[in-house]
C-alpha positions as CSV (number, residue, x, y, z in Angstrom):
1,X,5.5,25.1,1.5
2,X,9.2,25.1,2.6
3,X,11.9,25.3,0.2
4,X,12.7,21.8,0.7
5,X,9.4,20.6,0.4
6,X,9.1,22.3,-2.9
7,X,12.7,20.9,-4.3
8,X,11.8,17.6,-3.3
9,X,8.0,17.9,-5.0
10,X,9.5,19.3,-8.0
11,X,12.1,16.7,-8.3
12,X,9.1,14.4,-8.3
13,X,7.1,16.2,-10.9
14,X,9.9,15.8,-12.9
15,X,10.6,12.4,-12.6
16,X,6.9,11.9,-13.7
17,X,5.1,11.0,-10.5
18,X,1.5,12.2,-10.9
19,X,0.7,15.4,-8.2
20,X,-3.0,17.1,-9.5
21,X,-2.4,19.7,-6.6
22,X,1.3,20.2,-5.6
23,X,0.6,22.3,-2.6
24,X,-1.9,20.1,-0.7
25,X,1.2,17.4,-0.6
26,X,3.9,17.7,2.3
27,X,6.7,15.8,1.7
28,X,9.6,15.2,4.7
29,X,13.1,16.8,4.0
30,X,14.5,13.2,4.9
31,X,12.6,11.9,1.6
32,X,15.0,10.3,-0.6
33,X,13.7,11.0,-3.9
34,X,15.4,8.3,-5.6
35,X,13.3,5.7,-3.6
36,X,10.1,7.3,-5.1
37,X,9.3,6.0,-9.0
38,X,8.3,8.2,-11.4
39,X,6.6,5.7,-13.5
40,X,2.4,5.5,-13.2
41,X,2.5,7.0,-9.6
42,X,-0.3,9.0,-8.4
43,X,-0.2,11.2,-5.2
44,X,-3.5,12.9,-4.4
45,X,-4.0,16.2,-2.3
46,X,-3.9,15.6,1.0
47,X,-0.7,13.1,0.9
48,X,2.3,13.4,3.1
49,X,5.3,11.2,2.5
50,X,8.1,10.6,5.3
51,X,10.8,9.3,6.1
52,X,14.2,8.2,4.8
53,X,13.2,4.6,4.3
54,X,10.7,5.4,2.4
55,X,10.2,3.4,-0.8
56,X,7.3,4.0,-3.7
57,X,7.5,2.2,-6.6
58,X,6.0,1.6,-9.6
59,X,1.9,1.7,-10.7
60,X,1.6,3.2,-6.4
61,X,-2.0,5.2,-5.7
62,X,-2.0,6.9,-2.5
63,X,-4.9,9.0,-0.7
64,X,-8.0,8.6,-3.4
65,X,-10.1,8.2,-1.0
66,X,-8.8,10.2,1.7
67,X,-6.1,12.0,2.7
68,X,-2.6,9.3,3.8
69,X,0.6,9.7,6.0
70,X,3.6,7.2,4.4
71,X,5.9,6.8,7.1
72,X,8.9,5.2,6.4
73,X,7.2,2.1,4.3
74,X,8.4,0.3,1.7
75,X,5.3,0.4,-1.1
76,X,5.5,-2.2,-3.8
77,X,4.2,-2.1,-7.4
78,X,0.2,-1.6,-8.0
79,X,-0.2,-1.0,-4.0
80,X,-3.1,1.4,-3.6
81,X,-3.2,3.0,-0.2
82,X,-6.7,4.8,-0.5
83,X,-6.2,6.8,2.9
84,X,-5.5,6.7,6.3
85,X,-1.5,6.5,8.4
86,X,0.7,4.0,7.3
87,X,3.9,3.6,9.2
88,X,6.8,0.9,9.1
89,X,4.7,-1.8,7.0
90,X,5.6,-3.6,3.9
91,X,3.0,-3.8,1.1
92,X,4.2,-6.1,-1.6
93,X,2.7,-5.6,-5.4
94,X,-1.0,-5.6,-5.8
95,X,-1.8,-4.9,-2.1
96,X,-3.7,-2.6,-1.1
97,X,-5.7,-0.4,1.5
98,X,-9.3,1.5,2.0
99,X,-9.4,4.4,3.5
100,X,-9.4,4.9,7.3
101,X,-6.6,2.6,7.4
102,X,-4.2,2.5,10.9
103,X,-1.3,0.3,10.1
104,X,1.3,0.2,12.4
105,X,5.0,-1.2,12.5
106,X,5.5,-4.6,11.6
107,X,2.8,-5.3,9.6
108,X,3.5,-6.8,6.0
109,X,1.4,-7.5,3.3
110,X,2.0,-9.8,1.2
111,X,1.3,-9.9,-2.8
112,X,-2.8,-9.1,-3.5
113,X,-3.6,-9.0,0.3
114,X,-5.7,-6.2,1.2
115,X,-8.6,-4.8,3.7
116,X,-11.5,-2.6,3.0
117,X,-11.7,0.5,5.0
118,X,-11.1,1.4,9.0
119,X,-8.8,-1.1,9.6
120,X,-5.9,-1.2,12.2
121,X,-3.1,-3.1,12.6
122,X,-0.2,-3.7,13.7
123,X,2.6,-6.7,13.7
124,X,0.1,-8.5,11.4
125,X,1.5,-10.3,8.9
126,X,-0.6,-11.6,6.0
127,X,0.1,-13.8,3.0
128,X,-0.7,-13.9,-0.5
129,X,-4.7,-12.5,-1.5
130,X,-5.7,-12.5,2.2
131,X,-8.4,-10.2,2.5
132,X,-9.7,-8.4,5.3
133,X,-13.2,-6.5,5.4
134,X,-14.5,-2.9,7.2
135,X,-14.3,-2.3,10.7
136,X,-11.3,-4.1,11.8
137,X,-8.5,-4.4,14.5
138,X,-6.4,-7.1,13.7
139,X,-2.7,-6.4,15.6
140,X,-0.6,-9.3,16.2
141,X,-1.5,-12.2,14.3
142,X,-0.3,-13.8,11.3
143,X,-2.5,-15.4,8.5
144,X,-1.9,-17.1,5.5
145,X,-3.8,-19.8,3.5
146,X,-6.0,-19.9,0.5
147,X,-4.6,-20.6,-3.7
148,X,-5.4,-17.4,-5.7
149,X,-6.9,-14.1,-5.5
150,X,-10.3,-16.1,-6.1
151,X,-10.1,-18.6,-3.3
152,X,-8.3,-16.6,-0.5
153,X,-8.3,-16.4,3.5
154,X,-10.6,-13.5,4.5
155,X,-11.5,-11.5,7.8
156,X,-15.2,-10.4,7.9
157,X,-16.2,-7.2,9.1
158,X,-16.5,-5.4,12.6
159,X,-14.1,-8.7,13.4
160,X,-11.5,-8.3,16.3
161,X,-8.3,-10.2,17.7
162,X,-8.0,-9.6,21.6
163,X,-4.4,-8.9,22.2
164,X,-4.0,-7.6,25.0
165,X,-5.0,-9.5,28.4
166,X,-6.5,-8.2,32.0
167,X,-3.1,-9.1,33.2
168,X,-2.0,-6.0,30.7
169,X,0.6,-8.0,28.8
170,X,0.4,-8.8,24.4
171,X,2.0,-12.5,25.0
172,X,-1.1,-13.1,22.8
173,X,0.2,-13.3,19.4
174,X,-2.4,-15.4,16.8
175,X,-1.1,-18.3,14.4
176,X,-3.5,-18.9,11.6
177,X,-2.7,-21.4,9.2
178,X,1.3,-21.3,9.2
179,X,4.9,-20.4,7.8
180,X,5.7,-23.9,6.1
181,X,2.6,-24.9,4.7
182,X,1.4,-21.0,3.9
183,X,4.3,-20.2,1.4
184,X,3.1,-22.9,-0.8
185,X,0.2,-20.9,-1.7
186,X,-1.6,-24.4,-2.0
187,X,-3.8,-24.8,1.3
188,X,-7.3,-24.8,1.9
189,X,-8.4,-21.0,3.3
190,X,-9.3,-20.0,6.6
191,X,-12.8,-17.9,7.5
192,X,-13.5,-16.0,10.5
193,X,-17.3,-14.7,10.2
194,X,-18.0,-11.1,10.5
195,X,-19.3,-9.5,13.8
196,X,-16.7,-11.7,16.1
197,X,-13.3,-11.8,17.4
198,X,-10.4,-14.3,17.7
199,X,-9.3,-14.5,21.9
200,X,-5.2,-14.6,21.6
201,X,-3.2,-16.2,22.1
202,X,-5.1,-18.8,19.6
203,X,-3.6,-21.2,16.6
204,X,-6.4,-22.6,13.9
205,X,-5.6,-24.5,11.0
206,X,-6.1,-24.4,7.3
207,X,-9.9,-24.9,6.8
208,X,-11.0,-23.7,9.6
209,X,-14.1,-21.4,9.6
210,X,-15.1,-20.1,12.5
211,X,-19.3,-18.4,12.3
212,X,-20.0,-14.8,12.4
213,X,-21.1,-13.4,15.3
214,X,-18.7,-16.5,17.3
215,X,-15.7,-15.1,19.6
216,X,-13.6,-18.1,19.2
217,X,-11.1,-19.1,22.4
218,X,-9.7,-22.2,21.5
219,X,-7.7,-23.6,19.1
220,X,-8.2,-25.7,16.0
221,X,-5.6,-28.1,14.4
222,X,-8.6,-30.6,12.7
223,X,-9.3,-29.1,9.4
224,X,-12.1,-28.9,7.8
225,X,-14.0,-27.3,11.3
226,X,-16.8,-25.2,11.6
227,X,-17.0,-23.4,14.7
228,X,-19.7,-22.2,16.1
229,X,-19.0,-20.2,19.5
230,X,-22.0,-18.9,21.9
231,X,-21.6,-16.4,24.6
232,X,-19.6,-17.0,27.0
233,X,-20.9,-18.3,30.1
234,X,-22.8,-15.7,32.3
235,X,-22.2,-14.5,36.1
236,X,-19.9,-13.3,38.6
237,X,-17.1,-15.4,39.6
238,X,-13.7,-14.9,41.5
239,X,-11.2,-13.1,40.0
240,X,-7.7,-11.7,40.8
241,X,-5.7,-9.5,37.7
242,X,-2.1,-10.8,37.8
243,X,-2.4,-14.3,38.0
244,X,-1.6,-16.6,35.1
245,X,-3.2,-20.2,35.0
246,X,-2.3,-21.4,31.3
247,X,1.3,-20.9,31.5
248,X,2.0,-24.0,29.6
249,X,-0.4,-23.3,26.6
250,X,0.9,-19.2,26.5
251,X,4.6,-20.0,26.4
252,X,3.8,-23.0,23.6
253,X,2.1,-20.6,21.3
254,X,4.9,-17.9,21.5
255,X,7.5,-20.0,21.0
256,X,6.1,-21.7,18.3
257,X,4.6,-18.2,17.0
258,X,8.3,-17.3,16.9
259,X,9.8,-20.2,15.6
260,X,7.3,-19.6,12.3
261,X,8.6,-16.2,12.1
262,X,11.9,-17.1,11.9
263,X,11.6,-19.7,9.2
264,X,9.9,-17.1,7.2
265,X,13.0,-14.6,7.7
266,X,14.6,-17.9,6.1
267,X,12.3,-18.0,3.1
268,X,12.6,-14.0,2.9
269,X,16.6,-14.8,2.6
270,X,16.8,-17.8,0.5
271,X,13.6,-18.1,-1.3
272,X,12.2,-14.8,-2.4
273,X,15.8,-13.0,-2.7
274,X,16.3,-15.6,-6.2
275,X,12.9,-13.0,-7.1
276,X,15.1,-9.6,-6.6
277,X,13.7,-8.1,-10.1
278,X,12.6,-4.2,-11.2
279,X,9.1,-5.7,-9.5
280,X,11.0,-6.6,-6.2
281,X,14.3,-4.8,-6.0
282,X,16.6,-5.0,-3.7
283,X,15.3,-1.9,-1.2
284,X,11.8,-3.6,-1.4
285,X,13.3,-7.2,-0.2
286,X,15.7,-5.2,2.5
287,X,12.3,-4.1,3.9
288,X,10.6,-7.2,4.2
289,X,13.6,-8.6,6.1
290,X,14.1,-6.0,7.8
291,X,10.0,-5.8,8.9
292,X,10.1,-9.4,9.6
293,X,13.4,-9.3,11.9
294,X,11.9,-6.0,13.7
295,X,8.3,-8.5,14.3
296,X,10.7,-11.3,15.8
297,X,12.0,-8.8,18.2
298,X,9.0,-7.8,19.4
299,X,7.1,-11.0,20.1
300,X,10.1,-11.7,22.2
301,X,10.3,-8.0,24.0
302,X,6.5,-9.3,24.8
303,X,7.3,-12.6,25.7
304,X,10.1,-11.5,28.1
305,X,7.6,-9.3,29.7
306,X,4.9,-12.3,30.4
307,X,7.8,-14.0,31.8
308,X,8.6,-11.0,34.2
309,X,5.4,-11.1,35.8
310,X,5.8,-14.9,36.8
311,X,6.7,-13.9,40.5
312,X,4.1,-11.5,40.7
313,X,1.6,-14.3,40.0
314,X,3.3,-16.9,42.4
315,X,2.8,-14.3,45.2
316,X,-0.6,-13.8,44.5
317,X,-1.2,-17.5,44.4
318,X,-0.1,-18.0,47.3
319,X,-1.8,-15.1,49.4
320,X,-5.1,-15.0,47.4
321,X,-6.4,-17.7,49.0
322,X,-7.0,-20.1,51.7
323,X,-6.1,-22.9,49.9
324,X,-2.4,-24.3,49.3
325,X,-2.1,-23.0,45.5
326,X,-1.2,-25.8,43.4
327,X,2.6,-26.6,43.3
328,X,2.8,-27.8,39.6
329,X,1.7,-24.3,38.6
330,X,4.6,-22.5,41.1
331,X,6.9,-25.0,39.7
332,X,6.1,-24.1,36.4
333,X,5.9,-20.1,36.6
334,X,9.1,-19.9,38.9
335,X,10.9,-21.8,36.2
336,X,9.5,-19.9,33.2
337,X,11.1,-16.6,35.4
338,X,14.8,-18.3,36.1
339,X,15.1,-19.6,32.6
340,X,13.6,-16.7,30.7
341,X,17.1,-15.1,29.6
342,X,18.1,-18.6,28.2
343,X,14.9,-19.0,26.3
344,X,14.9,-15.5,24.9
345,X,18.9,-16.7,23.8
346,X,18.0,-19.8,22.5
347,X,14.8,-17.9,20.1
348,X,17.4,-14.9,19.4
349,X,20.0,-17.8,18.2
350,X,17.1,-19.3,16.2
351,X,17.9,-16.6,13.4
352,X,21.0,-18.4,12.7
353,X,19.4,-22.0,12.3
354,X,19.0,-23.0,9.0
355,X,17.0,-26.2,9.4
356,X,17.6,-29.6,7.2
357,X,20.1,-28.1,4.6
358,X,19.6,-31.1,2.1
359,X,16.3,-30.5,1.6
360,X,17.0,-26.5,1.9
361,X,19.7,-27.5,-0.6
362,X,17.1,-29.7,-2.9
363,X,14.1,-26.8,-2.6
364,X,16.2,-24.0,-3.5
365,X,17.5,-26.0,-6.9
366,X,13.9,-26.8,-7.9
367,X,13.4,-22.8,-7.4
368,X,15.7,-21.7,-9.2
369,X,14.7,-24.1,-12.2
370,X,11.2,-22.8,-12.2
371,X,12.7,-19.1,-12.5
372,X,14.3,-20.1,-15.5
373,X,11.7,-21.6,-17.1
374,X,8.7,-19.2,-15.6
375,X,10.8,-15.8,-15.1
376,X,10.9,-14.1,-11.8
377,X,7.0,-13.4,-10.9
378,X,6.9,-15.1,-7.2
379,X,3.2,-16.4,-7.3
380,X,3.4,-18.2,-10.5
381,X,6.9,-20.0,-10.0
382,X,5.7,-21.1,-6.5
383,X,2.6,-21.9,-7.9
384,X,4.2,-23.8,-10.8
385,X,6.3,-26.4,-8.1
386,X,5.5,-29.8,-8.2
387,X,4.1,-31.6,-5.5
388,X,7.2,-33.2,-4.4
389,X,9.3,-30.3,-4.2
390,X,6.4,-28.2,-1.8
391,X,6.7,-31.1,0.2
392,X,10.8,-30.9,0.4
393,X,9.9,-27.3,1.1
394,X,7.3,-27.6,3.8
395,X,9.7,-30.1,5.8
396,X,12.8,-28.0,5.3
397,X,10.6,-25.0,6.9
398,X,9.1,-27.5,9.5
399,X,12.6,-28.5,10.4
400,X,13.5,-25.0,11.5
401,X,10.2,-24.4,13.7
402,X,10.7,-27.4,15.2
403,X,14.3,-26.6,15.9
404,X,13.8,-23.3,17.3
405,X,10.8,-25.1,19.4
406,X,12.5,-27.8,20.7
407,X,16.2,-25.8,22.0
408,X,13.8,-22.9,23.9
409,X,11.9,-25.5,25.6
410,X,14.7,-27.7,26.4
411,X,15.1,-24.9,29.0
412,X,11.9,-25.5,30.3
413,X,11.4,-29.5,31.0
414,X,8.7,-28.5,33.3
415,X,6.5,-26.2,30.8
416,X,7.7,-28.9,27.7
């Protein structure tokens, strides 16, 4: 143990954080201390803690199950990470983690959400008491739905969201339920059956349940839907890597993937910073924000490299085979791969839009009058909101996706 490592564990000790074995915990120089509670939190052998953003608060179990990396996360109150690496995610109070865990940058869980154990992911982004089972990689996708830890979204096991494509690009990001609606913590769940796997890029809507054992490639925007997906068809048919037929539906689905991200950096701004409390402090909201802007990046570093390809595809179109490859579908790519810079500009420029400010202006009262009549616990002043002011929520959230989605595609009056 280096002197450094011992300072910093002592400091600990002293501030009250629980260590049963000191010397089977390594703890970065770069630890800030401060940003580590001493109040009800439990290290277990095996632990090591890095990074300067780094934040452990409150109630925080980490490595019962297993030995855990913390890298530079920002761990809220009651969050037990039972084992496994953890790097650059937000985990919001009551989450939590089994062990065999791989959670990568980007990935935020929200109040209650969890997964059982071996699960990876990565720029996933899960709302309140979403719950995911064993055996799971879930990267890029978002998910909210479902009204209480009792009646929640959930993931079965051995499940799997294919995000990444023959053509080797991640344009494939998954939209289940949505931003506007999903904050409310009021609509119906969504169920993907164990044993099956979502194709990306894919949207499906509050309600949906999809049957184990079904690898779902289509979307869903009926409620209320059962799917039930058979294999998929059988044989040996022509196929070139590089070309890209569904233009229109892939750049639809990022942009609007995108656009929901960006009114969530919104609700992370406006909304949950009236919650800034000792339960969510102010390091723990500049984390989520923070996590949220670093997933808007990304989606658009991935979308810029889909677009990139677009001449790539034309030339193979139009030397693959012996027939004239259709024009529409040159027209479209080539125009996706001119305007590409202004539609990255126009999504970039979409963290500035605000949406309808009177009912931003209208919400934000009715928030604020809740917190002083509930307190500051987020699930039971959103919960508490009337129907009329969820609605003057939803539509002032709404307004800022379809903003965002209507100035990127105004570049693209080909692909709109």
């Amino acid at each position: 143990m280096t002197q450094s490592n011992t300072k910093i564990i002592q400091a600990l000790l002293d501030k009250g954080v629980v260590m049963t074995n000191p010397a089977c915990i390594d703890i970065g120089p770069e630890v800030d201390p401060d940003r580590i509670s001493g109040q009800d939190v439990i290290l277990y052998p095996g632990c090591r803690i890095y990074g300067a953003q780094t934040l452990i608060l409150d109630g925080a179990r980490i490595g019962y199950e297993a030995p855990a990396t913390i890298d530079d996360c920002y761990v809220g109150p009651d969050v037990t990470l039972n084992g496994g690496f953890f790097n650059g995610a937000v985990f919001l109070e009551g989450a939590g983690c089994g062990s065999g865990a791989h959670i990568r940058a980007g990935t935020i869980f929200e109040e209650g959400a969890r997964c059982a154990h071996t699960v990876g992911l990565k720029q996933t982004i899960l709302f309140p008491w979403v719950t995911l089972g064993s055996l799971i990689n879930f990267c890029d996708v978002f998910m909210a739905g479902g009204t209480s830890a009792a009646d929640h979204s959930e993931v079965g096991s051995a499940y799997i969201h294919f995000n990444y494509t023959p053509n080797q690009d991640k344009a494939t990001a998954s939209l289940l339920g949505d931003v506007p609606g999903g904050v409310m913590l009021d609509r119906p769940p969504i169920f993907l059956g164990g044993q099956g796997g979502l194709v990306g890029p894919c949207a499906l809507t509050y309600g949906t349940t999809v049957s184990a054992g079904s690898i779902c490639r289509k979307d869903e925007a009926k409620p209320g839907r059962l799917i039930i997906e058979g294999a998929a068809r059988s044989g040996r048919v022509p196929f070139t890597s590089g070309i890209y037929r569904g233009v229109k539906r892939i750049v639809h689905h990022n942009i609007t993937y995108i656009a929901n991200l960006l009114a969530l950096r919104q609700w992370y701004l406006q909304v949950r910073f009236q919650f800034i409390a000792d339960r969510y402090p102010a390091p723990l909201a500049a984390g989520l924000e923070l996590t949220v802007d670093a997933a808007i990046n990304e989606r658009i570093r991935q979308f810029e490299k889909f677009c990139q390809k677009m001449p790539a595809s034309i030339e193979l179109l139009s030397t693959g085979t012996s027939s004239e490859p259709p024009s529409a579908l040159v027209a479209q790519q080539r125009e996706l791969h001119t305007h590409c810079a202004d539609v990255t500009r126009a999504l970039n420029d979409g963290r500035a839009t605000t949406g309808d400010t009177a009912l931003r202006d209208r919400f934000l009262d009715d928030v604020a009058t809740a917190i002083g009549q509930n307190g500051k616990h987020y699930l039971d002043v959103i919960r508490c909101l009337d129907d009329k002011s969820r609605k003057s929520g939803t539509r002032w959230l709404q307004s800022i996706v379809d903003q965002t989605v209507k100035m990127s595609l105004g570049h693209l009056p080909l692909l709109a």
